[in-house]
C-alpha positions in Angstrom: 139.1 36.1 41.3 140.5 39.4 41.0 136.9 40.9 40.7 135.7 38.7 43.2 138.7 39.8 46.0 137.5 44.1 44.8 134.0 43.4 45.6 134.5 41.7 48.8 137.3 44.5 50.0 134.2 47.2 49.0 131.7 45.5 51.0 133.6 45.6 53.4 134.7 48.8 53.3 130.7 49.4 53.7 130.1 47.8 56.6 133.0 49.7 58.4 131.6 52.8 57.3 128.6 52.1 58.7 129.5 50.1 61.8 131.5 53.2 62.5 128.5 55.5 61.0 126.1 53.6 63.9 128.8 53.7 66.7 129.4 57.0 65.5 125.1 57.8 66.2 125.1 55.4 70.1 127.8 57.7 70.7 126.5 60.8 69.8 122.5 59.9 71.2 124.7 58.5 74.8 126.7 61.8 74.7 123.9 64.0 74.6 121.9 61.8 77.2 125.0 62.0 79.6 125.1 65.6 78.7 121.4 66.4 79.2 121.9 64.7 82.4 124.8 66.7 83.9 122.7 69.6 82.6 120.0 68.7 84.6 121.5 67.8 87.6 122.6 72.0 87.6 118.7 73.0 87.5 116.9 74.3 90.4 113.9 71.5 89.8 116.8 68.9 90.5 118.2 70.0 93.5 114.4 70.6 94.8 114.0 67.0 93.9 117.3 66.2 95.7 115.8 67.9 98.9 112.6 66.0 98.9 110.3 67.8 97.4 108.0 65.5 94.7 108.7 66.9 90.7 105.1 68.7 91.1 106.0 70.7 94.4 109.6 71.7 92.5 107.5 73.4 90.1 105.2 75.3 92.4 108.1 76.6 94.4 110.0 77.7 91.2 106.7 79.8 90.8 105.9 80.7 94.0 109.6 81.8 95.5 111.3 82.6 91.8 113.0 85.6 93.5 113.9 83.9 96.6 114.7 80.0 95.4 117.8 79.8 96.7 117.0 80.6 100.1 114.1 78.2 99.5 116.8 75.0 98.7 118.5 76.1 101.8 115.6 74.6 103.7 114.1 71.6 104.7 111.2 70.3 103.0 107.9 71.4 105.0 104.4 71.6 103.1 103.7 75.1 104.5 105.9 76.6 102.6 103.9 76.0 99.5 100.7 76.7 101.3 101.5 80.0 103.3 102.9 81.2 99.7 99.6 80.6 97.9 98.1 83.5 100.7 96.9 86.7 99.2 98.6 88.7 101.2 101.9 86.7 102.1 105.1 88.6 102.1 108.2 86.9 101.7 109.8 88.5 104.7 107.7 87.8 107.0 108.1 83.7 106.3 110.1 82.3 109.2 107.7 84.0 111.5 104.7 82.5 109.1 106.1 78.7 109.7 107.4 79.9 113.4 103.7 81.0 114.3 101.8 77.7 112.5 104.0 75.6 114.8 102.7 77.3 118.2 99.4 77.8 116.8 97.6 75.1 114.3 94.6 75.8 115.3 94.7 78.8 113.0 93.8 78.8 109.5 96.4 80.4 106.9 94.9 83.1 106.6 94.6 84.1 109.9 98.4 83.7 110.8 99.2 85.9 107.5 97.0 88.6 109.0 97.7 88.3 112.3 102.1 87.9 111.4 102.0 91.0 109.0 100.1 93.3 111.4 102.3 92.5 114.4 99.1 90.9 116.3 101.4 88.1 117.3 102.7 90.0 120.0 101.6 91.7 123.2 99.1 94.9 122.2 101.7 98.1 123.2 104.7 96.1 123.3 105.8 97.4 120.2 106.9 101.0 119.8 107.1 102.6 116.6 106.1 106.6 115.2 103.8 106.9 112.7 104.7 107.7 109.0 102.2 111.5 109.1 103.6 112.0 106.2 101.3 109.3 104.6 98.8 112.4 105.0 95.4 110.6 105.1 96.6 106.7 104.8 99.0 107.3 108.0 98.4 104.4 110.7 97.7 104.8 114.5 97.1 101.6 116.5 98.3 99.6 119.3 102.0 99.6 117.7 102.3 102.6 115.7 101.9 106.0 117.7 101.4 110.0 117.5 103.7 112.4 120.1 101.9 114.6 122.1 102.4 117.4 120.5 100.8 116.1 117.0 98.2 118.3 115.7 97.1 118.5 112.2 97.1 122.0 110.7 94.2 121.8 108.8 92.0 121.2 111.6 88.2 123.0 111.3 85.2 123.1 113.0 82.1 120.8 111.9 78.5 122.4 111.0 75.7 121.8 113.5 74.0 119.9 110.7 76.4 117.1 110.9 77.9 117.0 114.2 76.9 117.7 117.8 79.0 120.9 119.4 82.7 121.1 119.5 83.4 118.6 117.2 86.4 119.3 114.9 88.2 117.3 112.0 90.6 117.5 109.1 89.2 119.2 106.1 90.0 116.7 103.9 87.8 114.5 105.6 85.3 116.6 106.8 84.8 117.8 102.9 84.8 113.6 101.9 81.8 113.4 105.2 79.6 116.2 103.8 78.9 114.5 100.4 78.6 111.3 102.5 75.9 113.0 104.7 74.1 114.7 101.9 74.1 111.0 99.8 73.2 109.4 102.9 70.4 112.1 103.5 68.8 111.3 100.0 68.6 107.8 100.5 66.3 108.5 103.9 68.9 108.2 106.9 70.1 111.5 108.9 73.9 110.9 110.3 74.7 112.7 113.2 78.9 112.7 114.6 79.0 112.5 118.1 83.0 112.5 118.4 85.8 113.6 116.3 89.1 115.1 116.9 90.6 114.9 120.2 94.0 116.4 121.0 96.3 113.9 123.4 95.7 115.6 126.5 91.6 114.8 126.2 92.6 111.0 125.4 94.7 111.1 128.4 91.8 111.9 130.7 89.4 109.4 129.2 91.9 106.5 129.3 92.7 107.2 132.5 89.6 107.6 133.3 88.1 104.0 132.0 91.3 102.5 133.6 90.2 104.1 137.0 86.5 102.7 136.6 87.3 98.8 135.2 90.9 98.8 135.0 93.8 98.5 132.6 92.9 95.8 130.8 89.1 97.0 130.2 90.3 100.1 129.5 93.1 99.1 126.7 89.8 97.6 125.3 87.5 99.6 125.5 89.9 103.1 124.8 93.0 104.0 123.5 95.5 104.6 125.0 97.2 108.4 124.3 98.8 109.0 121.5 97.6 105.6 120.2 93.7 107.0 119.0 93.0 108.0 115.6 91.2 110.7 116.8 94.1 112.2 117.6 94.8 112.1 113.6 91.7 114.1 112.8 90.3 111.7 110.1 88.3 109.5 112.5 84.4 109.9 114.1 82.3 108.3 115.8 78.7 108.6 113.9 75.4 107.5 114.9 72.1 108.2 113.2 69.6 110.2 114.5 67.0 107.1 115.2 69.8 105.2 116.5 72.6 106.7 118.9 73.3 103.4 121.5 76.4 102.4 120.9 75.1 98.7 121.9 72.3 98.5 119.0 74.0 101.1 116.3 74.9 97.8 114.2 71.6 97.0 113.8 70.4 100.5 112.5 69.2 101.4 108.9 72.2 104.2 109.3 75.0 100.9 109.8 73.8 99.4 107.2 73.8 101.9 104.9 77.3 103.2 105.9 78.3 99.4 105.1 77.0 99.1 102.0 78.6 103.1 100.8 80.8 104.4 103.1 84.0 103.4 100.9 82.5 105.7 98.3 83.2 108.5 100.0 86.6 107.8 101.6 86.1 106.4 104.8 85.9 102.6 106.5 84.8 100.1 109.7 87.4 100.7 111.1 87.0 98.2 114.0 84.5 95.7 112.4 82.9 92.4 113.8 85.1 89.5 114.0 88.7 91.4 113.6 89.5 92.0 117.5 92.6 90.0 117.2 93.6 91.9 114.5 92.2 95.6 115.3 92.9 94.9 119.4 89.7 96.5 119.6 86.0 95.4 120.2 83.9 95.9 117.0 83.1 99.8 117.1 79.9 99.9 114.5 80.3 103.5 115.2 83.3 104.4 114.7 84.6 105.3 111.2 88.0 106.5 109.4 88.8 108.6 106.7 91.5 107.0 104.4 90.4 108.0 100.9 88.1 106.3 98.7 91.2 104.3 96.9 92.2 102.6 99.7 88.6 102.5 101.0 87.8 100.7 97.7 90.5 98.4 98.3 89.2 97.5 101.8 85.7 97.4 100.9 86.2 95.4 98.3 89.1 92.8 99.8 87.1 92.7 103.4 90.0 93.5 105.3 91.0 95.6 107.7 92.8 99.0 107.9 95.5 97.1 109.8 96.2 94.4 106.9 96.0 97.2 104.4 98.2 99.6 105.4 100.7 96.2 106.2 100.8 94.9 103.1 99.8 97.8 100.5 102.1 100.4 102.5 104.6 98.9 104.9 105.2 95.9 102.5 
């Protein structure tokens, strides 16, 4: 009986062990579950989840906006934010204006309101006011928003050879150096360049905007010509070349010289830079003529991207 009473206390003994062992394990696995849970409920893919935003879309954003996710949770959901971030050239600053500008205009592809947001096309061409950086030295930007003083003048300033220019036309050295190899490659391959207009002072571009504004009016004329201290001729780095079988501005696209300026311009340093297409962009009609000396890396960059001088400078530069 004794034995009998031993062996039934050890057994049972057992089974208290391991009933406690197993409560011991539920607890432990129910712990860590509640514990994994409160841990989760702290991570940024909850609290996307929380907002809206499917498990997928949480990941994406954590990618997209890592250094700026907790602006992002400050928002409401809204598709575009993935989509405008996926842009080549999106910067995160300019973002409310991004969604502000897809709201007023959805006729506009993504791209498009990147391009147009970052350059400052979305508002009135002059209506913005700000100096240019010279000190950028070739890559500086003159357009309908940035401007030169009147009394800019680059110092380097030299007279151009009657071999590749008309009289009186003047330009930078750096670029004029960058247009003679251009020239000579250009000459090799069959087509003869000839600049027709380079540097002008802001006093000259004075008198021709005035004077387009007094034959067609203001808005022909901020068209058609810049307005002063808002040409890049002022800057010394930009011409307006033709070749010698084709010197209409009207037909110059069409020319064996355009096309071969196309195809190696960027080589050399300079770019379109008012091409086909870009007006809302550029604020200029497409100039097939006129080119601008920016240095064959960013050339490269814009030859190779298809952009414009514009998007360039906003997002390589400005940033």
């Amino acid at each position: 009986m004794a034995k009998k009473k031993k062996m039934k206390l050890k057994k049972s003994v057992i089974y208290t062990f391991l009933i406690i062992v197993v409560i011991g394990v539920i607890g432990t696995i129910y712990g860590k579950q509640k514990y994994d849970e409160y841990k989760y409920k702290k991570t940024i893919e909850y609290k996307l989840i929380e907002k809206g935003w499917t498990k997928e879309q949480a990941l994406e954003l954590q990618k997209l906006y890592k250094d700026h996710i907790n602006d992002i949770l400050k928002r409401r959901t809204n598709e575009n934010l993935i989509k405008i971030a996926k842009e080549k050239y999106f910067l995160y600053k300019n973002l409310d204006d991004y969604l502000e500008y897809i709201k007023e205009n959805d006729d506009k592809s993504l791209t498009d309101v990147v391009a147009i947001i970052n350059t400052h096309a979305n508002n009135d061409w002059y209506s913005l006011d700000y100096d240019t950086d010279t000190s950028l030295n070739e890559r500086l930007i003159v357009n309908k928003f940035y401007h030169l003083n009147e009394d800019y003048a680059p110092d380097d300033i030299v007279n151009i050879s009657n071999k590749y220019a008309y009289d009186n036309n003047k330009m930078r050295q750096i670029a004029y150096d960058a247009f003679k190899d251009l020239w000579d490659n250009a000459y090799s391959d069959g087509i003869k360049l000839i600049i027709n207009s380079s540097y002008r002072d802001y006093d000259k571009q004075l008198k021709i905007y005035e004077d387009y504004k007094n034959w067609y009016g203001q808005i022909k004329a901020d068209q058609q010509a810049a307005r002063p201290g808002y040409s890049e001729h002022q800057t010394g780095l930009a011409i307006d070349v033709f070749s010698t079988d084709n010197q209409l501005t009207g037909s110059f696209q069409e020319s064996e010289g355009y096309k071969w300026l196309k195809d190696n311009a960027y080589k050399y340093g300079f770019i379109e830079r008012y091409p086909e297409g870009k007006q809302y962009i550029t604020g200029y009609e497409f100039e097939s003529w006129h080119w601008r000396y920016v240095g064959i890396e960013a050339a490269s960059v814009i030859h190779n991207e298809n952009i414009t001088y514009d998007e360039y400078y906003a997002y390589y530069i400005e940033k």
